[in-house]
N, C-alpha and C positions, 0 to 999 in steps of 0.2 A: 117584083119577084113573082112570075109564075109558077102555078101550082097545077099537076095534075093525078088524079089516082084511080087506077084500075082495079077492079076483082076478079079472081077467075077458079074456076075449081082446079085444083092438082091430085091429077090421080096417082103421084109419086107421093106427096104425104095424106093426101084421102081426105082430103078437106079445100073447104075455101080460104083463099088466102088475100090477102090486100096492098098493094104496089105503089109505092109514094114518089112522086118526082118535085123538086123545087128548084128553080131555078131555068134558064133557058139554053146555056151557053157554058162553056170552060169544064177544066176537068171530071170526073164520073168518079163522086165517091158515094159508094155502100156502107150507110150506117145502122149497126144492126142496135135494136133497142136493146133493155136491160130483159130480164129471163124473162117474166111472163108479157112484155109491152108487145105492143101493136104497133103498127105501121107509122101511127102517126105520134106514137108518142115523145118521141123527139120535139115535136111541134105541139105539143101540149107545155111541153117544160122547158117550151124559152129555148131547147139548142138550136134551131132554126135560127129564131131572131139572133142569136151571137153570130151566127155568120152574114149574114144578111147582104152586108157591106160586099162580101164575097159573089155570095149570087147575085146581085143587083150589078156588079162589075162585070160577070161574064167568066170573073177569075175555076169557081168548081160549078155543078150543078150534082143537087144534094137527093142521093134515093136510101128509099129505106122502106124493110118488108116487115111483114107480122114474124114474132118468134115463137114459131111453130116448136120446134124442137122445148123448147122451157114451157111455153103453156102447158104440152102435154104432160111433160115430168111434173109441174106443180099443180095442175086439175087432174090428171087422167091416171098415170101410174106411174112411177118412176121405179122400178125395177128393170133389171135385163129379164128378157133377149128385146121388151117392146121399148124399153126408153135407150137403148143404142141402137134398135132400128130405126127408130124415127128420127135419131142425128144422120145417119146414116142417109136415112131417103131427103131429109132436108138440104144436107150437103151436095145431091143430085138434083134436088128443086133448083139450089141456088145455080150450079153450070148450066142444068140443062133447061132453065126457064129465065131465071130471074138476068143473069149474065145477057142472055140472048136480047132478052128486050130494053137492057141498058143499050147495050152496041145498036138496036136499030133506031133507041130515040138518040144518040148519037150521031148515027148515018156511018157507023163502021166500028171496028172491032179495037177501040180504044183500050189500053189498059188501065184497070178501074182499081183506086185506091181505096181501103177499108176503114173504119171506124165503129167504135165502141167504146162503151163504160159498162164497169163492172163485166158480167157477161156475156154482154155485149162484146167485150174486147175480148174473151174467147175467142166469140164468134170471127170477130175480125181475123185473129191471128190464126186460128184454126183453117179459113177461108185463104189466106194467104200461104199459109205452110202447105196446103195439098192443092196449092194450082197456082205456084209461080208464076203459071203460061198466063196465066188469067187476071191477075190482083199485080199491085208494084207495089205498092207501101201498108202496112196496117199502123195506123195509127189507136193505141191499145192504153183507157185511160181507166184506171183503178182497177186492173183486171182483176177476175175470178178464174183461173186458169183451171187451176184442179175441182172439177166437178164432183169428186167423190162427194162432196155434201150434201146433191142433190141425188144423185144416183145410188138407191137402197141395193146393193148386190157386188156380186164380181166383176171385174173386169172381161169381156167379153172381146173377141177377133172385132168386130164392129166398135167399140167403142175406145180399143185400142190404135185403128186406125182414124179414130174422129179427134184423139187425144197429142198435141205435137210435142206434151210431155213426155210421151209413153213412145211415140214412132220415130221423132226427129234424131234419138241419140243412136237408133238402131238403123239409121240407113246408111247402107252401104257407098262407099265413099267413091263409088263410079254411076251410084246412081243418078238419073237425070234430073232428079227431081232436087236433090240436094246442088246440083249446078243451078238450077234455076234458081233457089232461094237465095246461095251466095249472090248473087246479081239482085238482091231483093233487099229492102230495110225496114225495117220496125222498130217503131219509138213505145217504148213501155213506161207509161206517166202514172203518178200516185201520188198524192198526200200525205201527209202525216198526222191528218187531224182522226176526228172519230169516225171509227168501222171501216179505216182501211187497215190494208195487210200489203205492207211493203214488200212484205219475205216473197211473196207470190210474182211481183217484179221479178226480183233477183233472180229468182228461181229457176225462171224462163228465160232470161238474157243467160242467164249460167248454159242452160241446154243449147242454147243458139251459139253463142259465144263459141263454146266447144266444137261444134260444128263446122266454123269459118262463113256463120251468116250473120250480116253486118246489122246491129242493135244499140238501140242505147236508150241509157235507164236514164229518167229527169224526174228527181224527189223533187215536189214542194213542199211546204211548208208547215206547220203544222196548224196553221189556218186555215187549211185544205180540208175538208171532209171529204168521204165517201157520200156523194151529193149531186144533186143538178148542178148547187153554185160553182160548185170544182170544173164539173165538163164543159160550164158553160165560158169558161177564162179558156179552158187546156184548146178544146178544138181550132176554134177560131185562130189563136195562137200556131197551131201546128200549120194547118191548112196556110197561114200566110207563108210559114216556113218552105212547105215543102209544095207546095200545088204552083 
């Protein structure tokens, strides 16, 4: 399993950031860590090694960036108008940097599937609801969808467009973007064991569902926690399914 990782400064979120690749070969999925994780922390806690079988086959090849947007909100400040600008500008790192250098270690402008736990799986679904063109599947495992827990304020034009609770039920049914998504899937996986919140699933298939964008919820068990050991069965699991 090859590994490689870049740094580079982003003068869209005003910091240095750090660019993970595993694997050589087969599909381009983007795994975003849990709120405050780094780049590599997927590969700290064993999610790597559950696919491994995968990238050693050539089946996906596994990237994943620092979570800029959640550091800031749990180090720096988590108020508006600075903690939905900096989702905001994250969302622009991820098309206009992090996407680009997917497609040229790929050698062309492949469509790159999503991945997260907890909100991480925001990230994914969030990442997939505003660029169709861009993402084909988020696979979304224990999400934390609704940020208000993290974000001390009001709802702001910037973090209402970063929210695909808040935007998705309000697009207009000729928009282009809501055709993309129909063409689009997202699995929303959860547990039942401790500190998960199943309601948060529903909640989100409910908004999509309404929609006419194709979803589905898959409860496990209640030996499932909110945990590594959870994501590190679900991923693996998916990615066979659907890569």
């Amino acid at each position: 399993m090859g590994k490689e990782s870049i740094t580079w400064y982003s003068e869209r979120v005003e910091r240095e950031v750090r660019f993970t690749r595993w694997g050589e070969f087969g599909v381009p999925v983007l795994c975003f860590p849990t709120a405050g994780g780094d780049a590599e922390e997927i590969e700290r806690n064993h999610l790597v090694d559950s696919v491994a079988h995968l990238l050693d086959g050539g089946r996906v090849k596994l990237y994943s960036v620092d979570s800029v947007s959640g550091t800031a909100w749990l180090t720096e400040h988590n108020r508006p108008p600075f903690a939905t600008r900096i989702q905001s500008a994250f969302d622009q790192f991820l098309i206009r940097e992090v996407i680009p250098a997917i497609h040229l270690d790929c050698g062309g402008p492949l469509p790159v599937m999503t991945a997260g736990a907890s909100v991480g799986a925001y990230n994914a679904l969030a990442a997939l609801c505003r660029h169709p063109e861009l993402f084909s599947t988020a696979i979304c495992m224990s999400g934390t969808y609704d940020l208000s827990a993290f974000i001390d304020g009001e709802v702001d034009e910037d973090w209402y467009q970063a929210s695909p609770l808040h935007f998705v039920p309000n697009l207009a049914e000729d928009h282009p973007l809501l055709a993309g998504l129909r063409s689009r899937f997202v699995i929303l996986a959860h547990g039942q064991g401790r500190w998960e919140s199943p309601e948060q699933s529903w909640r989100v298939a409910d908004v999509l569902g309404r929609r006419g964008i194709p979803n589905r919820v898959d409860e496990w068990g209640t030996e499932w926690d909110h945990d590594w050991p959870t994501w590190r069965a679900m991923l693996p699991a998916y990615l066979e399914e659907l890569s």
